[in-house]
C-alpha positions as CSV (number, residue, x, y, z in Angstrom):
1,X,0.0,0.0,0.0
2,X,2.8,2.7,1.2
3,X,6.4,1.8,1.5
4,X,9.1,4.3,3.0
5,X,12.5,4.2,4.4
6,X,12.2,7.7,6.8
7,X,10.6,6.3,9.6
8,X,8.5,9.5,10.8
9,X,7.0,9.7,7.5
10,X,5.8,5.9,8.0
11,X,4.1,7.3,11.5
12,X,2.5,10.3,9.8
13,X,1.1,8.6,7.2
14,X,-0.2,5.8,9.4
15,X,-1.6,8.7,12.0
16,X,-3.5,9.9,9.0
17,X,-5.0,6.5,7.7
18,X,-5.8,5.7,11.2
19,X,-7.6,8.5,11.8
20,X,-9.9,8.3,9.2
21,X,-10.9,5.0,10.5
22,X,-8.6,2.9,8.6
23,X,-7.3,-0.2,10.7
24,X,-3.0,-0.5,9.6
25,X,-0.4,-2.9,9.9
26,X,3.0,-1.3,10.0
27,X,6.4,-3.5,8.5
28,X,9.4,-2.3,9.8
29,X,11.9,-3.7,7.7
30,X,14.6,-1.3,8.6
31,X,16.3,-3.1,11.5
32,X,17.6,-6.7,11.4
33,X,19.8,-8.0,14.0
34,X,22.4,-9.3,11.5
35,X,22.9,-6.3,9.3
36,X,22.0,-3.2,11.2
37,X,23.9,-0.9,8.5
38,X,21.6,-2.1,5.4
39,X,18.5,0.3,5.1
40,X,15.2,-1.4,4.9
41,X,11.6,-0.2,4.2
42,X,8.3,0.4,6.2
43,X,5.5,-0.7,4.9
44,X,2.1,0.0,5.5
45,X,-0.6,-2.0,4.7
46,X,-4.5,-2.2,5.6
47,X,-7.7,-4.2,4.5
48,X,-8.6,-4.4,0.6
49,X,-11.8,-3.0,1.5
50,X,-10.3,0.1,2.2
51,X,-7.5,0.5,0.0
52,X,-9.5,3.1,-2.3
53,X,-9.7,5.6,0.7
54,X,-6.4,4.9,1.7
55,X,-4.8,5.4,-1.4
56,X,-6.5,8.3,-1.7
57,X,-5.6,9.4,1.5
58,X,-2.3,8.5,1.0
59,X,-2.3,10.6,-2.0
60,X,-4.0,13.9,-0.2
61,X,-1.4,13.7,2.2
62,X,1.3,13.4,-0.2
63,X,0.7,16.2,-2.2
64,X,0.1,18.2,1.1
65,X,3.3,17.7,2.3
66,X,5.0,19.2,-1.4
């Protein structure tokens, strides 16, 4: 749904899903306890019956933020 590797960004844009009702399960890929120097991703990802609103969410909050 919405990857990222800056982890506040991950938290904003989870804030924002969330508070529109929007249940989200957060991936954080950036920390392993093998490599700790290799970025990673976050990903967020929520139900397929709301994936519409969160894109478009997602995309409100994008172009806010230009």
């Amino acid at each position: 749904m919405f990857t990222t590797s800056e982890q506040p960004r991950a938290w904003i844009m989870r804030t924002a899903l969330e508070s529109e009702g929007i249940k989200v399960v957060m991936l954080d890929k950036t920390s392993s306890p093998y490599v700790s120097f290799v970025p990673g991703e976050i990903d967020l990802m929520v139900h397929t019956s709301q994936a519409e609103l969160a894109l478009e969410i997602i995309f409100n909050n994008e172009n806010n933020n230009e």
